[in-house]
Steps between C-alpha positions, in 0.01 A plus 500: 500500500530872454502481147156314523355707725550809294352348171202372785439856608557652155204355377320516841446116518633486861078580643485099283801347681322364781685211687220290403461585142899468422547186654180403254680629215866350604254137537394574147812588327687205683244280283530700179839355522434158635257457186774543276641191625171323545496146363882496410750251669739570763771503245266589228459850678889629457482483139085650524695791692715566221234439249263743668806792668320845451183324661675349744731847590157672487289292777841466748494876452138549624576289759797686614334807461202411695717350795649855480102669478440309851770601654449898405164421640588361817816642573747223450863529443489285248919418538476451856193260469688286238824575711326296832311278324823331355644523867207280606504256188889416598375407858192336367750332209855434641705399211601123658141437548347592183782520178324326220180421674139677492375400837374735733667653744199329757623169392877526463682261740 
């Protein structure tokens, strides 16, 4: 996050990095990479991410770096979030209740 911030304020881009306007941008970039994949297969998209790497490397990497961009701009410990968010996924998704299934955690029995 440091690291980001200083290129941010380097260029004095932070007076841009406005909750509203990065979570725009992290929306866009997010379907920069979706588009990559649009109209392949499930399967069809593992060999369409080999096929397409550096483009695919490039959008998760404007995505990462605009998750980061928010949470400069807000304030967020970015490990901490991820940190408690996973605590709350493993109550939301015990292991016995969910291994190998996609339901949600709503309709788990």
């Amino acid at each position: 996050q440091e690291k980001f911030k200083s290129f941010v304020t380097e260029r004095n881009w932070a007076q841009f990095h406005t909750p509203k306007n990065v979570s725009m941008a992290l929306s866009i970039e997010a379907a920069e990479l979706m588009e990559i994949f649009q109209w392949s297969g499930s399967q069809e998209s593992f060999e369409v991410a080999q096929e397409k790497n550096e483009a695919v490397c490039d959008e998760v990497a404007d995505v990462v770096l605009y998750a980061i961009a928010f949470c400069n701009a807000t304030n967020i410990d970015l490990t901490q979030a991820i940190l408690h968010k996973m605590e709350k996924n493993a109550k939301k998704y015990p292991i016995e209740k969910c291994k190998g299934r996609t339901t949600k955690y709503t309709e788990l029995k």
